[in-house]
Residue frames relative to the residue before (quaternion, step in Angstrom):
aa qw qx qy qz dx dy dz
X 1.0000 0.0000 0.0000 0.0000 0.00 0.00 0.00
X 0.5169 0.6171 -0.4061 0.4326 3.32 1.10 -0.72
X 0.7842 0.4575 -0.2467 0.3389 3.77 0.27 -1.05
X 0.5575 0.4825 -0.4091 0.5376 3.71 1.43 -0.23
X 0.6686 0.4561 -0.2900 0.5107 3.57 0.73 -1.24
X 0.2771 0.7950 -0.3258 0.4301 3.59 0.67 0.09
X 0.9023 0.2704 0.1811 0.2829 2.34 -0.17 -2.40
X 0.4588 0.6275 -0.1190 0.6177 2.87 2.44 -0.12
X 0.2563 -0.8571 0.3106 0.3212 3.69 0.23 1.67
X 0.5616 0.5864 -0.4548 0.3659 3.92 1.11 0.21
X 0.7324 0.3777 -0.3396 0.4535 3.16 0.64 -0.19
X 0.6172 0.4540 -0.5008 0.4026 3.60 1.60 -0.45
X 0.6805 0.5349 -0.2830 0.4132 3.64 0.75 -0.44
X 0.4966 0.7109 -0.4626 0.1845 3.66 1.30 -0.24
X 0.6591 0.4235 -0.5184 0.3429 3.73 0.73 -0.17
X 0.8453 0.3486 -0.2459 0.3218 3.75 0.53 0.09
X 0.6908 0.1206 -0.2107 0.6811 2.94 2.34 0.67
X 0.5788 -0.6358 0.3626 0.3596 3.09 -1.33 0.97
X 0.5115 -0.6450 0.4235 0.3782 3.95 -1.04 0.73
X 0.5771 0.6528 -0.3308 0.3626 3.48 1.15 -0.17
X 0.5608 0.6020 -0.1644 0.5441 3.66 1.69 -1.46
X 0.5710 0.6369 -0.2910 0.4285 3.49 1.46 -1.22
X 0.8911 0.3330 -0.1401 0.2746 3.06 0.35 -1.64
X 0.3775 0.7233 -0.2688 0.5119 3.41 2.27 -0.81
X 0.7702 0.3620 -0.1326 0.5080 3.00 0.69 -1.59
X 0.6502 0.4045 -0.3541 0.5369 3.95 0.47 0.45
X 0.5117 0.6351 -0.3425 0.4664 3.33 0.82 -0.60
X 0.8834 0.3592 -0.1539 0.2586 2.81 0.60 -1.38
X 0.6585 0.4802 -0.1597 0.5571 2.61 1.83 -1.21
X 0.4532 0.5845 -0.4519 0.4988 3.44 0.67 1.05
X 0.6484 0.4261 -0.2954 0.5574 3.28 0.73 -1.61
X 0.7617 0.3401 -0.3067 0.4583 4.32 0.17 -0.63
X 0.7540 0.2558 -0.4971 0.3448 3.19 0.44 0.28
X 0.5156 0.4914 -0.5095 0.4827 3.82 0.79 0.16
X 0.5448 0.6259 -0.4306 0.3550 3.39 0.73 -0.29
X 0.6338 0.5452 -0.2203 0.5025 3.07 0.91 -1.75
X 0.5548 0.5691 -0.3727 0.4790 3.91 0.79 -1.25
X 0.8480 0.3455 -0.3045 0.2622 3.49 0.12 -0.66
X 0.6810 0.5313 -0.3568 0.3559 3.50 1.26 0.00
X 0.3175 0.5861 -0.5894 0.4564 3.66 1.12 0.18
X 0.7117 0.5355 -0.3845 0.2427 4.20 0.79 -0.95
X 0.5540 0.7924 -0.1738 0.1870 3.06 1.34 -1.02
X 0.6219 0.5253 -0.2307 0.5329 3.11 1.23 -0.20
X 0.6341 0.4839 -0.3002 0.5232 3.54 1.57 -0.15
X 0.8122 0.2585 -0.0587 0.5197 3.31 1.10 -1.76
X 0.4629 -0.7002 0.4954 0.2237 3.10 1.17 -0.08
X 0.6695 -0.2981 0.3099 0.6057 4.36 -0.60 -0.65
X 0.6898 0.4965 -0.5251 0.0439 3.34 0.25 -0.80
X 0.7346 0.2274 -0.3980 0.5004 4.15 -0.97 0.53
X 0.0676 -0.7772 0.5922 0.2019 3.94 0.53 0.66
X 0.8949 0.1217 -0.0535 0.4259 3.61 0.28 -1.19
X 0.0502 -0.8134 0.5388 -0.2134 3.31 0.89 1.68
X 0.6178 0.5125 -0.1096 0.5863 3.36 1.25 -1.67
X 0.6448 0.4067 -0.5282 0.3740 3.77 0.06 -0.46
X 0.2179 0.7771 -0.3959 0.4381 3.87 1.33 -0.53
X 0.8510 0.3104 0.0321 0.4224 3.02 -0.75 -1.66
X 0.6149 0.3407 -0.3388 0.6254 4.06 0.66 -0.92
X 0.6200 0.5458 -0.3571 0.4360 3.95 0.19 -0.77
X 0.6305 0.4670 -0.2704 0.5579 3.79 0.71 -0.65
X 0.6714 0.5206 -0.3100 0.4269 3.52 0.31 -1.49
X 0.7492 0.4303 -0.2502 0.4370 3.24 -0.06 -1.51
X 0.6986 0.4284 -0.4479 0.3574 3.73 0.26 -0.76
X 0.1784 0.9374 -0.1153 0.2760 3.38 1.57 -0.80
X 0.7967 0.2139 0.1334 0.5493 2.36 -0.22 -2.46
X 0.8486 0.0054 0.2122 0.4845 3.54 0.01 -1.26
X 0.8534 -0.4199 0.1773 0.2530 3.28 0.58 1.91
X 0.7107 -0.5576 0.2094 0.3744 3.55 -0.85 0.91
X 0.7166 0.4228 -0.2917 0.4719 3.54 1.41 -1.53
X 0.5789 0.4095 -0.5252 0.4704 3.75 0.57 0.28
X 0.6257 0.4902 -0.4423 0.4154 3.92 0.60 -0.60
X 0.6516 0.4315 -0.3728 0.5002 4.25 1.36 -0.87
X 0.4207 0.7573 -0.2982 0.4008 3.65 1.14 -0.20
X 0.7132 0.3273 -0.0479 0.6181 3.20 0.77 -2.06
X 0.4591 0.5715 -0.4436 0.5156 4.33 0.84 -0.32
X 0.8035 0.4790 -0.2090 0.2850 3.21 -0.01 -1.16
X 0.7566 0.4387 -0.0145 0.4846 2.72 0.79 -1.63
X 0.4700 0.6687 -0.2205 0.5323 3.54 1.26 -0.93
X 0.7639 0.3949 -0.2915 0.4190 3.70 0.67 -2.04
X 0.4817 0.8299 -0.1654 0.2275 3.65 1.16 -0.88
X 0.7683 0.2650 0.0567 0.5799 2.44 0.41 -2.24
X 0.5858 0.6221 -0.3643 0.3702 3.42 1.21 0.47
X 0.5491 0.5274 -0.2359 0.6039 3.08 1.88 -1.01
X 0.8298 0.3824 -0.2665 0.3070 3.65 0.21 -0.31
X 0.8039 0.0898 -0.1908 0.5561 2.71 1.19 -0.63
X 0.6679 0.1799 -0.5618 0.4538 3.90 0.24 1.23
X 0.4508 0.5118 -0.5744 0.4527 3.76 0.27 -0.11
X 0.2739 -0.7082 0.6492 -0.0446 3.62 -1.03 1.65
X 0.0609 -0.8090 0.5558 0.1813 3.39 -0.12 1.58
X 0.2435 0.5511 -0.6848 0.4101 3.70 -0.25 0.62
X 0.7526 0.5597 -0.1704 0.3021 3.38 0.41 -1.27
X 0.5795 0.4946 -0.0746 0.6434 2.94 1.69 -1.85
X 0.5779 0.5131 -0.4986 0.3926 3.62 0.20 -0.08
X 0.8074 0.4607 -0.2072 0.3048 3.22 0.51 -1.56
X 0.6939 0.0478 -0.0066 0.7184 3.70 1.89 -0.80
X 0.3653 -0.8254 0.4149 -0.1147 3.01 -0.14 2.06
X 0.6654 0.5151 -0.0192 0.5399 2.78 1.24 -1.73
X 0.5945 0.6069 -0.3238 0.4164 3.40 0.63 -1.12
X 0.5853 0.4469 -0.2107 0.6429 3.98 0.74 -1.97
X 0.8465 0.1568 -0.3744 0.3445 3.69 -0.86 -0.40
X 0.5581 0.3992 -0.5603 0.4639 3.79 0.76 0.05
X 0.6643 0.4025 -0.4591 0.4312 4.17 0.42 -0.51
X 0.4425 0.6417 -0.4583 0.4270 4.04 0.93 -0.28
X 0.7313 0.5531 -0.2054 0.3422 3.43 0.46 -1.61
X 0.8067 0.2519 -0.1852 0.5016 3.13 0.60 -1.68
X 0.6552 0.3222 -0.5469 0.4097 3.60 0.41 0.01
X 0.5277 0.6017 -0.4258 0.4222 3.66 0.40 0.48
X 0.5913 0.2847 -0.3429 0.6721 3.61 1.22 -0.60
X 0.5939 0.5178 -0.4559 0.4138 3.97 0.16 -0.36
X 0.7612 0.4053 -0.2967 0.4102 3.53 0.62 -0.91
X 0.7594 0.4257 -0.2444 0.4270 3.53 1.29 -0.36
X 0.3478 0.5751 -0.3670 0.6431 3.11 2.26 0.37
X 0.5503 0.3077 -0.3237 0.7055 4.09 0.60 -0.57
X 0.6558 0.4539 -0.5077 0.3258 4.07 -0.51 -0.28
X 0.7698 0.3450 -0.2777 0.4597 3.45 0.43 -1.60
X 0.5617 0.5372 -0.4901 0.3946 4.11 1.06 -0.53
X 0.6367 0.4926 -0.4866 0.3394 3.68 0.76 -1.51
X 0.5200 0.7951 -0.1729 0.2600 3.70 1.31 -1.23
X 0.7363 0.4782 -0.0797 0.4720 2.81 0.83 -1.42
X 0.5971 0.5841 -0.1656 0.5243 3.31 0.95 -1.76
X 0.7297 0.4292 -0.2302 0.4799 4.09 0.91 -1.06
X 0.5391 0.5525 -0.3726 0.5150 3.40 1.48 -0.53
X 0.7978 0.3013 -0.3068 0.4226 4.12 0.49 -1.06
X 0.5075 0.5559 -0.5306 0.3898 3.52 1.13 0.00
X 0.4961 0.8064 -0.2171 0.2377 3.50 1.13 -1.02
X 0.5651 0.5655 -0.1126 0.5901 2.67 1.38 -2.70
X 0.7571 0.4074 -0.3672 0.3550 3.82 -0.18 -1.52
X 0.6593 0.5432 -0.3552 0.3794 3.44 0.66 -0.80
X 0.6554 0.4381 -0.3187 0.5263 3.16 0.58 -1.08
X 0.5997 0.6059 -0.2859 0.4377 3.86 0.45 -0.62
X 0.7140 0.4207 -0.1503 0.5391 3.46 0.91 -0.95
X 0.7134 0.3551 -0.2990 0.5250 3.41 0.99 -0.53
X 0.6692 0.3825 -0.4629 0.4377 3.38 0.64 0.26
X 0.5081 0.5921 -0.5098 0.3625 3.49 0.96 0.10
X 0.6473 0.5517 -0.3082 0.4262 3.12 1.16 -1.62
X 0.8335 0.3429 -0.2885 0.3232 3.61 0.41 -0.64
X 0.2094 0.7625 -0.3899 0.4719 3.20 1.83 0.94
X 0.5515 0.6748 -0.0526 0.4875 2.79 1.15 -1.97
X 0.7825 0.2673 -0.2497 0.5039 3.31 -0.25 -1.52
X 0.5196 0.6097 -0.4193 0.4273 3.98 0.47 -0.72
X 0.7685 0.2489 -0.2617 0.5281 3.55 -0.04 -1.32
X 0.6195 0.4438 -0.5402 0.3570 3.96 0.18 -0.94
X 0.7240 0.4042 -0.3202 0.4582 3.95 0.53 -1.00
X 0.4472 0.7200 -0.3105 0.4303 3.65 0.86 0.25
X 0.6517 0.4842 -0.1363 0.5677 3.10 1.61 -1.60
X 0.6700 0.4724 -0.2859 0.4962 3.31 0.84 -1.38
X 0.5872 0.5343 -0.5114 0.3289 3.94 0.69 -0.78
X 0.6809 0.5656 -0.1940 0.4228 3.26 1.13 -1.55
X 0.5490 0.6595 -0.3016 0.4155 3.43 0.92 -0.86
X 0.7084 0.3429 -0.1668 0.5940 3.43 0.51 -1.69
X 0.5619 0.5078 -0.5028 0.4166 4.02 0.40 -0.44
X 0.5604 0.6533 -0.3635 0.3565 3.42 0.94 -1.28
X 0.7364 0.2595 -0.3480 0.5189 3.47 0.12 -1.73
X 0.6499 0.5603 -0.4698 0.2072 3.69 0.16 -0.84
X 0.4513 0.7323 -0.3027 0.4105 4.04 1.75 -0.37
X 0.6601 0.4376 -0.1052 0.6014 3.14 1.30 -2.06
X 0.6745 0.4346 -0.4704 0.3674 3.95 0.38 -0.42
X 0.7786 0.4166 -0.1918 0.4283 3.54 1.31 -0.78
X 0.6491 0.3622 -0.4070 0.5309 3.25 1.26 0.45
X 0.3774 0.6306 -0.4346 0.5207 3.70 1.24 1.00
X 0.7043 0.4881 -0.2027 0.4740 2.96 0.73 -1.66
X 0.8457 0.1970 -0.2373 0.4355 3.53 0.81 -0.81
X 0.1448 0.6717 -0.4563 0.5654 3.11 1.25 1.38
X 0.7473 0.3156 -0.1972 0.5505 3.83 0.25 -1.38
X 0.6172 0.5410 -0.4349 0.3705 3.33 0.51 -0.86
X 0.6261 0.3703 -0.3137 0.6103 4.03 0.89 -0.09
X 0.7674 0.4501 -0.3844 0.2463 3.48 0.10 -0.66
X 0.5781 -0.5542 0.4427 0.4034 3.58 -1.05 0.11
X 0.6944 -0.5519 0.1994 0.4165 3.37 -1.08 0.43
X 0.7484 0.3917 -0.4308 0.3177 3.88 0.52 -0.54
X 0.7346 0.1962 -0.2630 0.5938 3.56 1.28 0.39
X 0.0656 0.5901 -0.6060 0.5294 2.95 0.87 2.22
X 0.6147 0.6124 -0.2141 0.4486 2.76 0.96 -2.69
X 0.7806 0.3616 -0.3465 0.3739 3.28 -0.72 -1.81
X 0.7656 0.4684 -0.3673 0.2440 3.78 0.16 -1.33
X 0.7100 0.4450 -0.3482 0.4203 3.33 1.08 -0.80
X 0.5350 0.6220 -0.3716 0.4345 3.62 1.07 0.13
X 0.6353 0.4673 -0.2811 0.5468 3.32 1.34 -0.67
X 0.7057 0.3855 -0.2813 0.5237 3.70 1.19 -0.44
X 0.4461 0.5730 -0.4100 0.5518 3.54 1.08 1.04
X 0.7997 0.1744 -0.2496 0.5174 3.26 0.86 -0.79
X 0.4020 0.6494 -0.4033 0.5041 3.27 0.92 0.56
X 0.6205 0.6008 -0.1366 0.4851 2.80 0.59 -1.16
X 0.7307 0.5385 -0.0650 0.4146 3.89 1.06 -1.37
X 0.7533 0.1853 -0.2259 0.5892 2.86 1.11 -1.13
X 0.7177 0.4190 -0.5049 0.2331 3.65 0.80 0.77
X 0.2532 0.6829 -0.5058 0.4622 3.03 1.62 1.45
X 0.7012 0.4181 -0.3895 0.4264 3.42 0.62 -0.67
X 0.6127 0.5907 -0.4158 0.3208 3.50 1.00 -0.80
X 0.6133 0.6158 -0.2799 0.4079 3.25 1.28 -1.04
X 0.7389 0.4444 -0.2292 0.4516 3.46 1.07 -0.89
X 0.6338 0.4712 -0.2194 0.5729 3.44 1.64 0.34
X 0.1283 0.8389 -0.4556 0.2687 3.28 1.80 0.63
X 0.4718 -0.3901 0.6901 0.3860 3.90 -1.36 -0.54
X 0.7495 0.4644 -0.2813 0.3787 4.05 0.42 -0.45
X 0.3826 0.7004 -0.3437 0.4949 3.28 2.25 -0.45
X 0.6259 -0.3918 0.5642 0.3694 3.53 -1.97 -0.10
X 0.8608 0.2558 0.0420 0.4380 3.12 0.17 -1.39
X 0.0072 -0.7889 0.5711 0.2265 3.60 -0.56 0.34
X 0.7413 0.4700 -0.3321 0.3454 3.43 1.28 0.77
X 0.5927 0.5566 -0.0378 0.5809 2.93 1.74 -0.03
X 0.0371 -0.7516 0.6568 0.0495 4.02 -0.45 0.32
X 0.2709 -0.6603 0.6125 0.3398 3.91 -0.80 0.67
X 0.4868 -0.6416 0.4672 0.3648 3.56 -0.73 0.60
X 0.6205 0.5698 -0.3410 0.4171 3.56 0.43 -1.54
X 0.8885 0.1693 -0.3020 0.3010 3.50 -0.08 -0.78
X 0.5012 0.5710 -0.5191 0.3916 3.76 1.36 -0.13
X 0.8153 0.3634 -0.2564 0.3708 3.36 0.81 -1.27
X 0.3544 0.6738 -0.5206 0.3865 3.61 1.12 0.44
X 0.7095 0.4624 -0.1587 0.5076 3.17 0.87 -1.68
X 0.6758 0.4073 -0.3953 0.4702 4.00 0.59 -0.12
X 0.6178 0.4788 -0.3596 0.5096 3.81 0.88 -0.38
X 0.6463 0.3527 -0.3542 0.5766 3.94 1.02 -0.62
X 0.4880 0.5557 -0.4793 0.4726 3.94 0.71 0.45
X 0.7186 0.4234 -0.2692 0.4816 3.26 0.37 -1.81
X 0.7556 0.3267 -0.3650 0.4349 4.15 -0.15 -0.60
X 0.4029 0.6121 -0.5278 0.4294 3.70 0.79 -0.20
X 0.8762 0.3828 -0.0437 0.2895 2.98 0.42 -2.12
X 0.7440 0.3758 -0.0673 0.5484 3.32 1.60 -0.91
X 0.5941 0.5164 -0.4434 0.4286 3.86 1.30 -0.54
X 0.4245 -0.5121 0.7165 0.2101 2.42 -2.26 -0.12
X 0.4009 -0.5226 0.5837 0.4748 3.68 -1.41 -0.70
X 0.6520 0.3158 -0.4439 0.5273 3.11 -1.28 1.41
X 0.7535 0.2394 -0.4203 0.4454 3.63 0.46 -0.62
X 0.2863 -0.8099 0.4958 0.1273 3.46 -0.96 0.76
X 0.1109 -0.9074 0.3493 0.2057 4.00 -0.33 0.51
X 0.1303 -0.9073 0.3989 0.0258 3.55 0.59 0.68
X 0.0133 -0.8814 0.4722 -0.0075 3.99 -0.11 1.18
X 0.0263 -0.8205 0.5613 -0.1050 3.88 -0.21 0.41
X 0.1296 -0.7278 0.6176 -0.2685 3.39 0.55 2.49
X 0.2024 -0.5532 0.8034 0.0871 3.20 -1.58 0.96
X 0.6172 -0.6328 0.4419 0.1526 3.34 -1.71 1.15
X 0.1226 0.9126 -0.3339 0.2014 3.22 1.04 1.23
X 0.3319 -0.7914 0.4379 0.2678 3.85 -0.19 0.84
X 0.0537 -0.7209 0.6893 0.0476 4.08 -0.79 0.62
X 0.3862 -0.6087 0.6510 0.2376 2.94 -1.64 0.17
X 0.8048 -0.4320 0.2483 0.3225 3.17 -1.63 0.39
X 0.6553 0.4211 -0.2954 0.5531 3.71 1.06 -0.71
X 0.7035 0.4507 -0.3617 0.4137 3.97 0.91 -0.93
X 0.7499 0.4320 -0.3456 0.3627 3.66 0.75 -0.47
X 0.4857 0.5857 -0.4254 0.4901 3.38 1.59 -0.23
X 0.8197 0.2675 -0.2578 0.4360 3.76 0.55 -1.11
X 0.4838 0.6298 -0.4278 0.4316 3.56 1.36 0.00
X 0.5053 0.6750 -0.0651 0.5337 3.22 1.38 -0.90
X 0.7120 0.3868 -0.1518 0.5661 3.61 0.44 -1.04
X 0.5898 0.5658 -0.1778 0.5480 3.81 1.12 -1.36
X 0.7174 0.3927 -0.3311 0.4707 3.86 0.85 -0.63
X 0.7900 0.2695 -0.1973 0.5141 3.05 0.85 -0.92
X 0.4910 0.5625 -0.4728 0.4679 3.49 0.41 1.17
X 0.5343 0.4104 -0.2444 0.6974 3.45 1.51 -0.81
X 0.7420 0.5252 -0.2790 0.3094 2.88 -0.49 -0.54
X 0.6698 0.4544 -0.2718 0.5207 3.40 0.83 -1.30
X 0.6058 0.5955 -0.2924 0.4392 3.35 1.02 -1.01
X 0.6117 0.5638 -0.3611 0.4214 3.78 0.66 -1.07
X 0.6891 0.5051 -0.2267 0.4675 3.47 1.06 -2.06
X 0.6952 0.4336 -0.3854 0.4245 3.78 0.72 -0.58
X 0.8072 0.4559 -0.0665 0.3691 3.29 0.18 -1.82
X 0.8121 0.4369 -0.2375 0.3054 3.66 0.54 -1.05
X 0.7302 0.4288 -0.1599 0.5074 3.32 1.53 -0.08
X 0.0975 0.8442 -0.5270 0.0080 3.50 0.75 0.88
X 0.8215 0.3280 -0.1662 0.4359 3.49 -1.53 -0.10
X 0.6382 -0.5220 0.2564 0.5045 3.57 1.00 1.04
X 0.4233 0.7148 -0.5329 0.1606 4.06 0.58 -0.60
X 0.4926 -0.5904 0.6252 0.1339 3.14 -1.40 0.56
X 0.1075 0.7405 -0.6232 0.2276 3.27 -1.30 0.96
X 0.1583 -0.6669 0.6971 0.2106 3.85 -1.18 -0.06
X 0.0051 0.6070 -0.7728 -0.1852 3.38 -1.65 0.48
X 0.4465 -0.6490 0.6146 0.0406 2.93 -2.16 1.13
X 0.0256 -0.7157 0.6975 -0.0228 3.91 -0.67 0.84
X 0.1607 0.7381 -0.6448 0.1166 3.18 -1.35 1.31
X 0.0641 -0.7657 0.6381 0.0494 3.29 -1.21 0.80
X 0.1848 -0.8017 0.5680 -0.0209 3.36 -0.79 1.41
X 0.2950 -0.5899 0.6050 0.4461 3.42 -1.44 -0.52
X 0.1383 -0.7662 0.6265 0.0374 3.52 -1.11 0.33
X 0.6435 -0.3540 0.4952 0.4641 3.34 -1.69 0.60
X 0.8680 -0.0125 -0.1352 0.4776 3.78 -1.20 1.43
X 0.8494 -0.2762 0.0441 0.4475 3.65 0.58 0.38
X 0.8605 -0.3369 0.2821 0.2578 3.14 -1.01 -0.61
X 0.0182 0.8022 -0.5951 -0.0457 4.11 0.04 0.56
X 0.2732 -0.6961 0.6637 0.0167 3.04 -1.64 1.57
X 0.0442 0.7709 -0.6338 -0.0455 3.90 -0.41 0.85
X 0.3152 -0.7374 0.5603 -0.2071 2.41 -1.60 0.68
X 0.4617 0.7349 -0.3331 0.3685 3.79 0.73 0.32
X 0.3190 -0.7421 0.5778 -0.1169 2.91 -1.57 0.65
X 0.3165 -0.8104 0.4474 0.2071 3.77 -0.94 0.92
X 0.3758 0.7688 -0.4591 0.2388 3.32 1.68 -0.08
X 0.7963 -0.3654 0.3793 0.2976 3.75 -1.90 -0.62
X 0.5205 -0.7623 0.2927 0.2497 3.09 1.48 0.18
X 0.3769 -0.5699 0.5007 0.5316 3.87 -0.67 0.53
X 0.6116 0.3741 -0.6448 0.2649 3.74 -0.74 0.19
X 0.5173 0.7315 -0.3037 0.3241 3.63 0.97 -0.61
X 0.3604 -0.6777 0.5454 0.3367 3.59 1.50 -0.82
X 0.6374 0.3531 -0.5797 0.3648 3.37 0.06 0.61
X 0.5914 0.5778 -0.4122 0.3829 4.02 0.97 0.20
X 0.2453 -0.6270 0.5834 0.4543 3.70 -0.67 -0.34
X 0.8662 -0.2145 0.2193 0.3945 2.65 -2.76 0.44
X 0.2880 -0.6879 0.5812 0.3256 4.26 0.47 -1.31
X 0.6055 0.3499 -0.4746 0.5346 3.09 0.92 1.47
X 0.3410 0.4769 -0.6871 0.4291 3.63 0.52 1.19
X 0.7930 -0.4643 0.2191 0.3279 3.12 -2.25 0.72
X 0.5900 0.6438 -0.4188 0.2491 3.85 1.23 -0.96
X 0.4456 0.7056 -0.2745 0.4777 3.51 1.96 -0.86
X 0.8809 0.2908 -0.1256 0.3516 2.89 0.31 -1.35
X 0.4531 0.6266 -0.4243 0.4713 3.34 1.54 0.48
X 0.5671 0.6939 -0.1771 0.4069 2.95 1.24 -1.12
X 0.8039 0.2905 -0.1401 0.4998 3.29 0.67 -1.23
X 0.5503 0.4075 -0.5437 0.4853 3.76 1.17 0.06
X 0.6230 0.5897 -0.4246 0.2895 3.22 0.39 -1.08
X 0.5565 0.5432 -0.3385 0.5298 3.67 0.78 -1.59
X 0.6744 0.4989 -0.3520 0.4151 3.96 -0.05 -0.92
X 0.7587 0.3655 -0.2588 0.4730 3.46 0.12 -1.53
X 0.6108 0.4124 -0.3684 0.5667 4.34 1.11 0.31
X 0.6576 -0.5615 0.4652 0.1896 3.55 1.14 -0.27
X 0.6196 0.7247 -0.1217 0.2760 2.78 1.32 -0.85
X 0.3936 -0.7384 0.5135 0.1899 3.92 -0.32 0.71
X 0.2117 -0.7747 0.5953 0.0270 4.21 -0.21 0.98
X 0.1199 0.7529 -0.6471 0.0077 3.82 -0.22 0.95
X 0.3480 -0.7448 0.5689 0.0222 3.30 -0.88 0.89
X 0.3592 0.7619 -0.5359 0.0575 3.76 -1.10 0.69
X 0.0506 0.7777 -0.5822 0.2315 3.33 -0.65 1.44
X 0.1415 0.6746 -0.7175 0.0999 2.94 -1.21 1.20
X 0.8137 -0.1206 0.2673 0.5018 3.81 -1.57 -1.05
X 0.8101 0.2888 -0.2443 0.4479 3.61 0.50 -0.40
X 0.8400 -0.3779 0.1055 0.3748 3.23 1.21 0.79
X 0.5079 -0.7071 0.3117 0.3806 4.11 -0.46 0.48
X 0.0925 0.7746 -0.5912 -0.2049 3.98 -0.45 -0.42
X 0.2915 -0.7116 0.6123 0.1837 3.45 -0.72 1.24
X 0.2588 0.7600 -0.5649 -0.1907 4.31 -0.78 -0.30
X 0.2281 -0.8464 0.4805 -0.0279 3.66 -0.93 0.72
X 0.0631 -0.9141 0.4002 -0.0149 2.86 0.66 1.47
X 0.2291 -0.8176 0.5279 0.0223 3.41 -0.56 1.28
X 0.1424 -0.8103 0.5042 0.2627 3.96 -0.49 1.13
X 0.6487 -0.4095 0.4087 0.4945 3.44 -1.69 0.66
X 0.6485 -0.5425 0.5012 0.1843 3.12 -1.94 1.13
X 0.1661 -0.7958 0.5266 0.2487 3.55 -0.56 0.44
């Protein structure tokens, strides 16, 4: 109901006028200016249909601003017709004639008033009806998501207290697995029912907000992470594995590329490019020849490379002494 009444200028104007001034003030100004419209005719037709036009201003006005501006413009409309186009020369001769056509187009026009009325009243009802379904809807869909995101947040804390017993190389493994967990229930979140978009994730800010996670969680002082997102739209499957890809590189950069306390910055950028889209990735560290990387056949690889596949995507790799550069070149969606 909110969106018809809206659409109605008393209620669109009600915080800076009263709905009452609105409608007075349409009413009238309807009924004078069709009025005015009709005397440029007069000199052709002379009286004959005086309140042909009150019709038409009687419609408008209800229209605009509701039934009591449309009885407003009737009234006032039927009036300022009799006096001032009804040609009493005319009226002298068939008295009878002008006040039966007065009457009935008066009961006609309030026979078209209470229908225009009526007809605005069940559009009203449906509207208002429909929006409360929809916001049924929106209740239970964000309901799911509440539960949803509670869900991953269950599995992140029964990991965590998983590692918290385990020895360290499946410490290691577990808290890696509660990173990417962890990732792709950022994207879910950013695909909520409370989102803009329920098709779409802006990249820049989800993945702004996953790179200021990962160094919280994974830096040191001295290493420094620096990201530099263009405002790019993904879908639901590309920001989850785009997403999954960052924080796999990455994690890897924060673990592996800085041994022996050194200091370094890694850089994460997503761009648009000539045919799609480039994910970087890189680092100033010692590079996988250096021995701080593994062999590139443990599971973070191999996330990598499904993930990179299921986008299409091409995985170029360079790393030496000055440091690793991951780029992932994603083509435009067809």
């Amino acid at each position: 109901m909110k969106r018809i009444l809206r659409s109605r200028l008393p209620e669109r104007f009600a915080d800076r006028v009263p709905p009452p001034v609105v409608e007075i003030a349409v009413g009238v100004g309807v009924a004078v200016l069709l009025t005015l419209v009709r005397f440029p005719f007069f000199p052709l037709i002379g009286d004959r249909a005086p309140f042909a036009l009150v019709y038409v201003a009687m419609v408008g006005a209800t229209v605009l601003a509701g039934w009591r501006s449309g009885l407003i413009t009737l009234a006032l409309g039927q009036l300022m017709a009799w006096y001032l186009i009804v040609d009493p020369a005319n009226y002298s001769q068939r008295p009878h004639q002008y006040v039966e056509s007065f009457i009935v187009t008066t009961l006609s026009q309030l026979f078209i008033l209470v229908i225009v009325w009526l007809y605005q009243r069940e559009v009203d009802r449906a509207w208002s009806q429909r929006e409360a379904q929809v916001d049924l809807i929106h209740q239970a869909l964000a309901e799911m998501d509440h539960r949803t995101l509670n869900n991953y947040q269950t599995v992140l804390a029964l990991v965590s207290a998983q590692a918290r017993r385990a020895d360290a190389p499946v410490k290691a493994a577990l808290e890696q697995v509660s990173a990417r967990i962890r990732a792709i229930a950022m994207a879910s979140k950013q695909l909520a029912i409370g989102s803009q978009s329920l098709e779409e994730v802006r990249a820049a800010h989800h993945l702004g907000e996953l790179c200021t996670e990962l160094q919280q969680g994974l830096s040191r002082p001295g290493i420094t992470l620096e990201s530099d997102f263009e405002d790019i739209g993904l879908s639901a499957d590309e920001i989850t594995w785009v997403s999954v890809l960052v924080n796999e590189l990455v994690t890897n950069a924060l673990k592996h590329a800085f041994p022996d306390d050194r200091k370094g910055v890694i850089r994460v950028a997503l761009r648009k490019t000539q045919g799609g889209l480039d994910l970087i990735v890189e680092d100033d560290g010692v590079g996988m020849k250096g021995g701080a990387r593994g062999s590139g056949s443990g599971l973070g690889t191999r996330l990598v490379q499904t993930f990179s596949k299921q986008l299409r995507a091409t995985h170029q790799l360079d790393s030496g002494a000055g440091g690793t550069r991951h780029r992932i070149h994603i083509p435009t969606r067809v």
